[in-house]
mmCIF file of the N, C-alpha and C atoms, coordinates in Angstrom:
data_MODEL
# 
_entry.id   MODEL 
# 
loop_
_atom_site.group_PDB 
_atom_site.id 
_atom_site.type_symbol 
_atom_site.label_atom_id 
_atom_site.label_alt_id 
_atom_site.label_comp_id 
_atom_site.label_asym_id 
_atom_site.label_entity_id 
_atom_site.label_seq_id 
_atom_site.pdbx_PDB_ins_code 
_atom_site.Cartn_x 
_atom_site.Cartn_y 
_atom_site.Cartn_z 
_atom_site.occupancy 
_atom_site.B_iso_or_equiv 
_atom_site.pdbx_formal_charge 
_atom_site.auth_seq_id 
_atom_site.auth_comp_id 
_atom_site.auth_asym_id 
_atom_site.auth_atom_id 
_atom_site.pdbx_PDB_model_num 
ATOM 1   N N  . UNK A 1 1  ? 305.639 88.259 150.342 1.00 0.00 ? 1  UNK A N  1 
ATOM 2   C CA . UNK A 1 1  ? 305.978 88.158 151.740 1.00 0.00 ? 1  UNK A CA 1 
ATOM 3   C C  . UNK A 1 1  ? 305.016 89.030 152.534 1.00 0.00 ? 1  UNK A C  1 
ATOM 4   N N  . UNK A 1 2  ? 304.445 88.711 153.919 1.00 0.00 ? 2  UNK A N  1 
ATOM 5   C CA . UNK A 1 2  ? 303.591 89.294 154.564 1.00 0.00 ? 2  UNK A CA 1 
ATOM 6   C C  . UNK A 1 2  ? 304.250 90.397 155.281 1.00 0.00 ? 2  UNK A C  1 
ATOM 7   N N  . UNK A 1 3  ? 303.375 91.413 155.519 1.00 0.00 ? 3  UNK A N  1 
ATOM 8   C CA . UNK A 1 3  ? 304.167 92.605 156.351 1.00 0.00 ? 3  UNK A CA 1 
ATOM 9   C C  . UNK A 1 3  ? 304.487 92.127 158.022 1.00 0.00 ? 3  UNK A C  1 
ATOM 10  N N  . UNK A 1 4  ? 304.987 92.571 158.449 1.00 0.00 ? 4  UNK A N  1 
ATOM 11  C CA . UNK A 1 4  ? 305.734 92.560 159.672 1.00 0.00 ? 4  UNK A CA 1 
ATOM 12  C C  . UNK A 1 4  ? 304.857 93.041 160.625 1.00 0.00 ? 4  UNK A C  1 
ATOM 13  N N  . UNK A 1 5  ? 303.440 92.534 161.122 1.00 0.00 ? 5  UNK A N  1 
ATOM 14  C CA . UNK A 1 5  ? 302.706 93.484 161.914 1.00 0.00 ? 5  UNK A CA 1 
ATOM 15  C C  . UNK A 1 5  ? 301.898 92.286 163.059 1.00 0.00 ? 5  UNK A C  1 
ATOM 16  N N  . UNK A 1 6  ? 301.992 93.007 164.362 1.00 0.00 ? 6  UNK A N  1 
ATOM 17  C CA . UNK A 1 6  ? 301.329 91.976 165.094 1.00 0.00 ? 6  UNK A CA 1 
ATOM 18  C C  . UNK A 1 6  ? 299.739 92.438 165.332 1.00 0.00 ? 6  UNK A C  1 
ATOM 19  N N  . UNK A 1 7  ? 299.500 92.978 164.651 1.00 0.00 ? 7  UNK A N  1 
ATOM 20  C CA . UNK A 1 7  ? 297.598 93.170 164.709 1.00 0.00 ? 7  UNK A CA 1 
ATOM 21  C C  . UNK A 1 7  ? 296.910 92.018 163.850 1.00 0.00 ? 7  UNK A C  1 
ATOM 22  N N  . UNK A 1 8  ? 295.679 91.233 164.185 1.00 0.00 ? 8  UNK A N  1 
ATOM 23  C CA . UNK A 1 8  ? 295.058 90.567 163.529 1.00 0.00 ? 8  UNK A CA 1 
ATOM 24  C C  . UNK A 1 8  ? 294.135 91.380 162.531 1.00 0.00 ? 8  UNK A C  1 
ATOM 25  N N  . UNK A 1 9  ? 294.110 91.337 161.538 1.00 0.00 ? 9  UNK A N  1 
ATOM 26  C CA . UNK A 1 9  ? 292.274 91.514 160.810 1.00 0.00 ? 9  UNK A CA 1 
ATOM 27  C C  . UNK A 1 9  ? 291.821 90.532 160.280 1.00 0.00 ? 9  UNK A C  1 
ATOM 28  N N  . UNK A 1 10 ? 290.515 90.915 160.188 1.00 0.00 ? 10 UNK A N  1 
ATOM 29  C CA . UNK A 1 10 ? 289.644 89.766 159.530 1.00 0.00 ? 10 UNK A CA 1 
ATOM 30  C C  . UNK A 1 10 ? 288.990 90.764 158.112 1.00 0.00 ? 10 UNK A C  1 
ATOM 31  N N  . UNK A 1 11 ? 289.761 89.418 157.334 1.00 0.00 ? 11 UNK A N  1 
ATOM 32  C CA . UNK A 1 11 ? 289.500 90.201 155.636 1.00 0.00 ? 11 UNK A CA 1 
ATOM 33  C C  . UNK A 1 11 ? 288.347 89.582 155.084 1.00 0.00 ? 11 UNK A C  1 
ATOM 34  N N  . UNK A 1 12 ? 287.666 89.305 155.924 1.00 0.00 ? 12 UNK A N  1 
ATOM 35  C CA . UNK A 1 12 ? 286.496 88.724 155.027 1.00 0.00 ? 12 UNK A CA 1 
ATOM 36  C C  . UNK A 1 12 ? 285.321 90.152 155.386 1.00 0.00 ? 12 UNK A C  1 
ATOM 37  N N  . UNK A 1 13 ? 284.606 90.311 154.964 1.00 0.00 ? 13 UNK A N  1 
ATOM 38  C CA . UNK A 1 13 ? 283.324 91.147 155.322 1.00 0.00 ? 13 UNK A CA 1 
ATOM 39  C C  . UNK A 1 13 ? 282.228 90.653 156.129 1.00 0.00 ? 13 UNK A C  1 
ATOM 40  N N  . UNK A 1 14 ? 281.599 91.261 157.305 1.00 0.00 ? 14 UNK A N  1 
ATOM 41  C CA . UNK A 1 14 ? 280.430 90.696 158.082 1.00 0.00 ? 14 UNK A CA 1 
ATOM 42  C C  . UNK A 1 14 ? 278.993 90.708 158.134 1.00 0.00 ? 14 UNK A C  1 
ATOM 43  N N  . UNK A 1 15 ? 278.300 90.491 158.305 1.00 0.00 ? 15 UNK A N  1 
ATOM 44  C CA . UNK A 1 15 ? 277.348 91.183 157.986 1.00 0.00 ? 15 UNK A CA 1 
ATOM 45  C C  . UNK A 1 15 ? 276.717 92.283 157.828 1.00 0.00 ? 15 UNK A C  1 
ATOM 46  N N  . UNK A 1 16 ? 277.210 93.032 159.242 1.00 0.00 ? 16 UNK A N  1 
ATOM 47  C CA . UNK A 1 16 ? 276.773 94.312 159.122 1.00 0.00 ? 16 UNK A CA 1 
ATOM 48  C C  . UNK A 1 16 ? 277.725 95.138 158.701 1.00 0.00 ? 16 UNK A C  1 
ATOM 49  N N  . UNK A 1 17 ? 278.580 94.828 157.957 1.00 0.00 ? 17 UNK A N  1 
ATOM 50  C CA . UNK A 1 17 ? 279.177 95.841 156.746 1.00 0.00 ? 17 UNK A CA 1 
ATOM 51  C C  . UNK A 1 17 ? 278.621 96.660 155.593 1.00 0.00 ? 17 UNK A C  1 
ATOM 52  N N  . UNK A 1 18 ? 277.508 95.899 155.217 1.00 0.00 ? 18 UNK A N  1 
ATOM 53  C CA . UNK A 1 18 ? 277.225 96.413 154.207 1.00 0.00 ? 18 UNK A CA 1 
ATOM 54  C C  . UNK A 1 18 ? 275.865 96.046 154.232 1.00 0.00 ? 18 UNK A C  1 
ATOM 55  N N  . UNK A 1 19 ? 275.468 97.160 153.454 1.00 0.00 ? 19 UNK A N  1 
ATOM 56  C CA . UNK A 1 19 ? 273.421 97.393 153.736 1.00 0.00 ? 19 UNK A CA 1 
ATOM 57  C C  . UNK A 1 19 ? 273.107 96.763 152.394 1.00 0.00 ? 19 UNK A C  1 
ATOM 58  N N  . UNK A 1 20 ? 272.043 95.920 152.707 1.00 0.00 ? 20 UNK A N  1 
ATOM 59  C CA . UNK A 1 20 ? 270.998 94.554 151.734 1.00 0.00 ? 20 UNK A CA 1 
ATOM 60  C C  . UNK A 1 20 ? 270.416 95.722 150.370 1.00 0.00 ? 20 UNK A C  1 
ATOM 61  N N  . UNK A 1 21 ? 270.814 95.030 149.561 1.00 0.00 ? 21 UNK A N  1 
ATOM 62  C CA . UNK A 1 21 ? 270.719 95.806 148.162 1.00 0.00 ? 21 UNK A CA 1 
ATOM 63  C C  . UNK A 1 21 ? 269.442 95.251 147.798 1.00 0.00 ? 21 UNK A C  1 
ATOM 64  N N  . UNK A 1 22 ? 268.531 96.007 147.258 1.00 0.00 ? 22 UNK A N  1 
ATOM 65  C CA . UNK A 1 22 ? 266.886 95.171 146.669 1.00 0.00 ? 22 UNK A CA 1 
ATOM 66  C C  . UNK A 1 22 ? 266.946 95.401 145.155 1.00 0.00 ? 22 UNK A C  1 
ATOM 67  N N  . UNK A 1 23 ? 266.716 94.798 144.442 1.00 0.00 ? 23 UNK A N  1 
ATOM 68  C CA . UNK A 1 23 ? 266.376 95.034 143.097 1.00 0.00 ? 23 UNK A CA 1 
ATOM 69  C C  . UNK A 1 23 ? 265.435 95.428 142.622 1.00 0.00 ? 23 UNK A C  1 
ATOM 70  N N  . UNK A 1 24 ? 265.276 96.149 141.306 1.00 0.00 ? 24 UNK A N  1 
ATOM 71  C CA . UNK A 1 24 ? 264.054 97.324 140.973 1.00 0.00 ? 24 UNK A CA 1 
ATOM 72  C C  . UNK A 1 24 ? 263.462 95.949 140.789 1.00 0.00 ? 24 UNK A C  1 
ATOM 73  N N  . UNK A 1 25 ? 262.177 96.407 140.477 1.00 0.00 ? 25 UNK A N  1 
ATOM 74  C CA . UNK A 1 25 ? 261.369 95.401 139.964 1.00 0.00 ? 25 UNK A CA 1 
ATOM 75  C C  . UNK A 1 25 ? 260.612 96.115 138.456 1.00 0.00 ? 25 UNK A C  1 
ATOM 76  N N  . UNK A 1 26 ? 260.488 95.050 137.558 1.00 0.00 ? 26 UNK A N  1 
ATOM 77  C CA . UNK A 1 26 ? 260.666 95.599 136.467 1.00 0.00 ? 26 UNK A CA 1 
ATOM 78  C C  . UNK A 1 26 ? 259.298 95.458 135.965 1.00 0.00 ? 26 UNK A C  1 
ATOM 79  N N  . UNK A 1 27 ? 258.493 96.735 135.408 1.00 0.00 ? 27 UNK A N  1 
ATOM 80  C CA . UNK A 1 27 ? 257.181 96.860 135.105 1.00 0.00 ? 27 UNK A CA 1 
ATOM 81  C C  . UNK A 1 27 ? 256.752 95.981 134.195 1.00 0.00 ? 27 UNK A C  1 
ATOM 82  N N  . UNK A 1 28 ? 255.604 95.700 133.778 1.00 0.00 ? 28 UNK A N  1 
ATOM 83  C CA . UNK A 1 28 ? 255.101 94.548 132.733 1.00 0.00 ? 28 UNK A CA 1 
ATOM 84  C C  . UNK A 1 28 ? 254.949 95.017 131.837 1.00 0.00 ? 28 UNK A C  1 
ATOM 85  N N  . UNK A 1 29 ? 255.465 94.591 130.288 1.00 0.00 ? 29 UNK A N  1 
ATOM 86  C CA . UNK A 1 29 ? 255.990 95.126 129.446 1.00 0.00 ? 29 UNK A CA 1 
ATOM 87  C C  . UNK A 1 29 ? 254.638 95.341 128.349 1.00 0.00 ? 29 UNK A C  1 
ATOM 88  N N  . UNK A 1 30 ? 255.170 96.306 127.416 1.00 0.00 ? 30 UNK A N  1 
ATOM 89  C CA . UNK A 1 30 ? 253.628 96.619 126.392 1.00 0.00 ? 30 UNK A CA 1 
ATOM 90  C C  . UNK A 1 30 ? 254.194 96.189 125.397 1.00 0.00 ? 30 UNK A C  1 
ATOM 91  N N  . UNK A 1 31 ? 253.931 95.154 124.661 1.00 0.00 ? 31 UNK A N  1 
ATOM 92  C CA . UNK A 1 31 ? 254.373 94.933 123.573 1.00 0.00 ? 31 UNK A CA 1 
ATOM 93  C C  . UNK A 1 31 ? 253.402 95.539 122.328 1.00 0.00 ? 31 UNK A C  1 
ATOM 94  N N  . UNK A 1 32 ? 254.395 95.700 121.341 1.00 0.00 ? 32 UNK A N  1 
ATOM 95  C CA . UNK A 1 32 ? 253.686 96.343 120.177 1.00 0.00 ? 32 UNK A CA 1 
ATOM 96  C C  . UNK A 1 32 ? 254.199 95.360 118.679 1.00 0.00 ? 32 UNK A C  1 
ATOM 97  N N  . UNK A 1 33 ? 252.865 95.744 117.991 1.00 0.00 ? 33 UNK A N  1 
ATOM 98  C CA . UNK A 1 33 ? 253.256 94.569 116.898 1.00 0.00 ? 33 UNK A CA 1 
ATOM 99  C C  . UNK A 1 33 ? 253.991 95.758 115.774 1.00 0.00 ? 33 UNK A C  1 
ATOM 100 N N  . UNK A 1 34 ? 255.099 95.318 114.844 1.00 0.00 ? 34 UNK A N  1 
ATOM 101 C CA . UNK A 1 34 ? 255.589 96.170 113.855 1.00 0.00 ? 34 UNK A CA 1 
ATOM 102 C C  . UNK A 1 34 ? 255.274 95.163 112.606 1.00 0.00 ? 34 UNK A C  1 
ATOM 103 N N  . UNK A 1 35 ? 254.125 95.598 111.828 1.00 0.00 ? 35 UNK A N  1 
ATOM 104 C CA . UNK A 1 35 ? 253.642 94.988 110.577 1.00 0.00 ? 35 UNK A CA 1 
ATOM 105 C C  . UNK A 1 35 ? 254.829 94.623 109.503 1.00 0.00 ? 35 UNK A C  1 
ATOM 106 N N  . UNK A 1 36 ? 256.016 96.531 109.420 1.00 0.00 ? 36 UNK A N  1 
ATOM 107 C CA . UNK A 1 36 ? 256.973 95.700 108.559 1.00 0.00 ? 36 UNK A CA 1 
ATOM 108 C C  . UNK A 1 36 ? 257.435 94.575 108.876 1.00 0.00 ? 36 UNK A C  1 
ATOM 109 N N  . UNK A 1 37 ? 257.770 94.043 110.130 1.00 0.00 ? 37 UNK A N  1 
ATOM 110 C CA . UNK A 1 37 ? 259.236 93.009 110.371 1.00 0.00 ? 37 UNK A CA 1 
ATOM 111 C C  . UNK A 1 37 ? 258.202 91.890 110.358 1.00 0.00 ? 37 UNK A C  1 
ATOM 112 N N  . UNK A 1 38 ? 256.546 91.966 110.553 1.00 0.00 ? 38 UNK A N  1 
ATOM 113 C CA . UNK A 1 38 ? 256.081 90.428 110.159 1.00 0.00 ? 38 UNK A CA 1 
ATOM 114 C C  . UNK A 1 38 ? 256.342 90.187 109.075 1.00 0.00 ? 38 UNK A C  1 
ATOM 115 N N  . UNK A 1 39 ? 255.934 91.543 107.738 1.00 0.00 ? 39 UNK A N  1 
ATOM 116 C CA . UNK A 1 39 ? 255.964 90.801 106.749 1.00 0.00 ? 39 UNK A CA 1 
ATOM 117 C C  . UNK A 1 39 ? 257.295 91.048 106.239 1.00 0.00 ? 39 UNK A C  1 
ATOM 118 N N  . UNK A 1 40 ? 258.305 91.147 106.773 1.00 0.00 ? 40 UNK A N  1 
ATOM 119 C CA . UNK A 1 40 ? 259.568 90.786 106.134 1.00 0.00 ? 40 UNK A CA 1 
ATOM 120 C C  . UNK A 1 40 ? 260.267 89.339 106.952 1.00 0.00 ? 40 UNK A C  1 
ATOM 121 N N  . UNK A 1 41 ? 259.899 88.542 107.673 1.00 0.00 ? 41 UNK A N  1 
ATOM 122 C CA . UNK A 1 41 ? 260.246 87.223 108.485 1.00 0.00 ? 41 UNK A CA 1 
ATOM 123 C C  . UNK A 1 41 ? 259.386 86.762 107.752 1.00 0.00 ? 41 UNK A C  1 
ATOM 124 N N  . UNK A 1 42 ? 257.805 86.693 107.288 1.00 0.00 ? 42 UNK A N  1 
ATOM 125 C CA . UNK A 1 42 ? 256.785 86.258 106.866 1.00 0.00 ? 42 UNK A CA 1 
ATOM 126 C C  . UNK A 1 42 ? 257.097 85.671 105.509 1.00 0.00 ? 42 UNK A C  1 
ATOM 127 N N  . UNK A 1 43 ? 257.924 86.354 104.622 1.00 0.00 ? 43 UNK A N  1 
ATOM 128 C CA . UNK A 1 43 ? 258.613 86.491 103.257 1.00 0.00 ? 43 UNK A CA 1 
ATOM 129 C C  . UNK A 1 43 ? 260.038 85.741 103.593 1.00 0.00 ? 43 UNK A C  1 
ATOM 130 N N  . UNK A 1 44 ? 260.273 85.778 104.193 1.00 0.00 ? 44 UNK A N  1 
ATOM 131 C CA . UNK A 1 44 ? 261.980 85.363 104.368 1.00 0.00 ? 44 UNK A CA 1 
ATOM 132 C C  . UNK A 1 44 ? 261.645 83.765 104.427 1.00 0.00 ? 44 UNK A C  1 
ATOM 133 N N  . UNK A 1 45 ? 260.336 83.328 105.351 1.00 0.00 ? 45 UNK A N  1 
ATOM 134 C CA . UNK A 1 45 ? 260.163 81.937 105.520 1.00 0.00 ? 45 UNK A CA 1 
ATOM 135 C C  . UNK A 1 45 ? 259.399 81.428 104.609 1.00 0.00 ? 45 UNK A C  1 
ATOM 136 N N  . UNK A 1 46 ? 258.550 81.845 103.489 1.00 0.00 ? 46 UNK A N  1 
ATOM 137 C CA . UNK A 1 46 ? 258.283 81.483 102.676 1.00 0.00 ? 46 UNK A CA 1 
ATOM 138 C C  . UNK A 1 46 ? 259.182 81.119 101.569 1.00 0.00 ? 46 UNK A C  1 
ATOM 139 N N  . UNK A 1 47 ? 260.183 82.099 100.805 1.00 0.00 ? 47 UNK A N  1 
ATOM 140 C CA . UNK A 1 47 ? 261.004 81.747 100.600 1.00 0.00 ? 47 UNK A CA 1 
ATOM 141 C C  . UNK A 1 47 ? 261.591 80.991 100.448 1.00 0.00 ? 47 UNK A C  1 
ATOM 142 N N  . UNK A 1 48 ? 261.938 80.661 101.772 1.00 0.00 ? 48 UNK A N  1 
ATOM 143 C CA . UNK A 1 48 ? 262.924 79.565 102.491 1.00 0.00 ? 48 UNK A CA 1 
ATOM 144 C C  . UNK A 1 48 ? 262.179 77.984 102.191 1.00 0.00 ? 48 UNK A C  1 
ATOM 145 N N  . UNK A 1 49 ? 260.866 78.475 102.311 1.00 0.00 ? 49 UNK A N  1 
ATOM 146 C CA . UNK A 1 49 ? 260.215 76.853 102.437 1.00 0.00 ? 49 UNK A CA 1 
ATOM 147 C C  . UNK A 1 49 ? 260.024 76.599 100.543 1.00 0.00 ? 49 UNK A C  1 
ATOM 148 N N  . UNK A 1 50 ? 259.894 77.564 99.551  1.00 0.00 ? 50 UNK A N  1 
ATOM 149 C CA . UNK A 1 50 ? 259.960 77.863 98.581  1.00 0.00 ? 50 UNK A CA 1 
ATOM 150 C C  . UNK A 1 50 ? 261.176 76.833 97.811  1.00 0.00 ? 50 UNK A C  1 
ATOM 151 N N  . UNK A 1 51 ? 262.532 77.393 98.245  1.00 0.00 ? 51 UNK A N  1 
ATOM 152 C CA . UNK A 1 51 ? 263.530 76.867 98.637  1.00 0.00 ? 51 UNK A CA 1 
ATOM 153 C C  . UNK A 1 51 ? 264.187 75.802 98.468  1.00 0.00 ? 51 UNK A C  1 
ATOM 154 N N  . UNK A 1 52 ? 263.482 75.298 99.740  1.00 0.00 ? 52 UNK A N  1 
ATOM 155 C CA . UNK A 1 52 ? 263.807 73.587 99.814  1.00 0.00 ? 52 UNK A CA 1 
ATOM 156 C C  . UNK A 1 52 ? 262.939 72.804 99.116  1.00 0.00 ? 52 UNK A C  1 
ATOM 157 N N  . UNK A 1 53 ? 261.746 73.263 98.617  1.00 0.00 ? 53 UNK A N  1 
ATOM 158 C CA . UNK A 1 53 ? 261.027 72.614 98.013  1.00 0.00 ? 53 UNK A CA 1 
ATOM 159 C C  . UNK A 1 53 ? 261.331 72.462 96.157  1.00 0.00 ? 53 UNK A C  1 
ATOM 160 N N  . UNK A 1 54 ? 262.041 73.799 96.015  1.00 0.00 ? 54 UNK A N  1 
ATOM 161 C CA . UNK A 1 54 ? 263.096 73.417 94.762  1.00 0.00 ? 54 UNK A CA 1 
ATOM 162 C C  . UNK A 1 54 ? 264.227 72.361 94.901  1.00 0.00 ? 54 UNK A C  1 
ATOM 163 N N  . UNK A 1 55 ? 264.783 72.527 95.966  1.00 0.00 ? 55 UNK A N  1 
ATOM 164 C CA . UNK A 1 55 ? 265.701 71.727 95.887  1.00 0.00 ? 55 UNK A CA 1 
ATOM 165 C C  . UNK A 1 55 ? 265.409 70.139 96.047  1.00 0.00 ? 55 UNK A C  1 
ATOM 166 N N  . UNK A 1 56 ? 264.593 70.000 96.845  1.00 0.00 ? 56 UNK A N  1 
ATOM 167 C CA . UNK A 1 56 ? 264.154 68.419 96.673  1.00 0.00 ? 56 UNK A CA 1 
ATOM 168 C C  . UNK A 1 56 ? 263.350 68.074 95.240  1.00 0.00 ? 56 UNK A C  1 
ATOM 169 N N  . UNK A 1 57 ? 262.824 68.775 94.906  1.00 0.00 ? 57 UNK A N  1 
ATOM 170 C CA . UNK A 1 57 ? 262.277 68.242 93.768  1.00 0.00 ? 57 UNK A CA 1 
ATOM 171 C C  . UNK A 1 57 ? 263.037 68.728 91.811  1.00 0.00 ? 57 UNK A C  1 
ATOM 172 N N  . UNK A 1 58 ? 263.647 69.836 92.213  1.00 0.00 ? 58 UNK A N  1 
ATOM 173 C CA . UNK A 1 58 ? 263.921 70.087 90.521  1.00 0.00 ? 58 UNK A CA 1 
ATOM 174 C C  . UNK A 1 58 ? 265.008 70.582 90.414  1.00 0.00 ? 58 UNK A C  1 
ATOM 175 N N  . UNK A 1 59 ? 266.271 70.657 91.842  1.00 0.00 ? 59 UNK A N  1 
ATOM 176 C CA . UNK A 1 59 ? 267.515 70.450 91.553  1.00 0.00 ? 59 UNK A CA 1 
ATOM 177 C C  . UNK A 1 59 ? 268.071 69.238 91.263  1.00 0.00 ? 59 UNK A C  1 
ATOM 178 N N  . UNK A 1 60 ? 269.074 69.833 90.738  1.00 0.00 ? 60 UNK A N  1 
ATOM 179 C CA . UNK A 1 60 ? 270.323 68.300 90.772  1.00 0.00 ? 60 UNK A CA 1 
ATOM 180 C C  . UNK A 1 60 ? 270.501 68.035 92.127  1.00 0.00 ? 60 UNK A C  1 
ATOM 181 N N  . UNK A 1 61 ? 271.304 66.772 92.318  1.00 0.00 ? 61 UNK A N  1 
ATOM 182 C CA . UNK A 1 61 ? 272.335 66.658 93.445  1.00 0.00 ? 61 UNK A CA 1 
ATOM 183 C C  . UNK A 1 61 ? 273.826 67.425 93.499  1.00 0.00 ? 61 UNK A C  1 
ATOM 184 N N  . UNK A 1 62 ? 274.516 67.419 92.676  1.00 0.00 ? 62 UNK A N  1 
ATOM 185 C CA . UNK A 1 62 ? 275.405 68.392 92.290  1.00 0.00 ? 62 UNK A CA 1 
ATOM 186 C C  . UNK A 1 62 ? 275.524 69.564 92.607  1.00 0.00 ? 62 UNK A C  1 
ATOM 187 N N  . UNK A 1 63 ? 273.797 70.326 91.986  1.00 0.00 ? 63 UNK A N  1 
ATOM 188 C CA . UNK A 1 63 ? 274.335 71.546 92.631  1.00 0.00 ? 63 UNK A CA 1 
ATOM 189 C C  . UNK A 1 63 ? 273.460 71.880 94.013  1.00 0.00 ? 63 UNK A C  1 
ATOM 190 N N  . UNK A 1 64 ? 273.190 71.075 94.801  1.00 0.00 ? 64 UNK A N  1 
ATOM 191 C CA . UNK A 1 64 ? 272.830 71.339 96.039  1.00 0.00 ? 64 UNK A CA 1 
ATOM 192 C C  . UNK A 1 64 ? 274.200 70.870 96.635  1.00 0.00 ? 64 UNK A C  1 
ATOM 193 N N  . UNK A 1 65 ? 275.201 70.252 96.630  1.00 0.00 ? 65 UNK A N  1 
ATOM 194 C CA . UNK A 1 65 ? 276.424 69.627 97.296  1.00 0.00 ? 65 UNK A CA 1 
ATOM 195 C C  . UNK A 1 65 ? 277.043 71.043 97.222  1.00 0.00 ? 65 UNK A C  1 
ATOM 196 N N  . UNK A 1 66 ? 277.223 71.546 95.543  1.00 0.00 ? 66 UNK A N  1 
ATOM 197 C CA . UNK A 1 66 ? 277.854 72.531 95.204  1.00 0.00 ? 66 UNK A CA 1 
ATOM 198 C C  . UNK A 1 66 ? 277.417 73.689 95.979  1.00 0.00 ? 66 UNK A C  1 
# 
C-alpha cells in the first residue's frame, strides 16, 4: 500500500544527477611465450593424434565402444 502523502517525486534519475563515468583504457598487452606449456599442449596433441590413429587402425570396435 502507498504512503499517505500529497508531494509528487520523480523516481527515475535525470541527467544531471549523476556525473558521466569514463572507462580506463587498457594498455597493449606484452605477451610472453612459456616454453614449458608449449611443450606440454605440444605433447598432449600429439598424443592425442597418436591416439586416434591407434584406434582407427589396431583397435577393436569393442573396445573403443567400451
Amino acid at each position: 500500500m502507498a504512503p499517505n502523502t500529497t508531494e509528487e517525486r520523480c523516481l527515475e534519475p535525470t541527467e544531471g544527477d549523476f556525473e558521466k563515468l569514463i572507462a580506463p583504457q587498457a594498455a597493449p598487452r606484452k605477451f610472453q611465450i612459456v616454453y614449458r606449456n608449449i611443450l606440454t599442449f605440444g605433447y598432449g596433441h600429439i598424443a592425442a593424434l597418436y591416439g586416434l590413429y591407434l584406434a582407427l587402425t589396431q583397435a577393436m570396435w569393442k573396445t573403443i565402444f567400451f
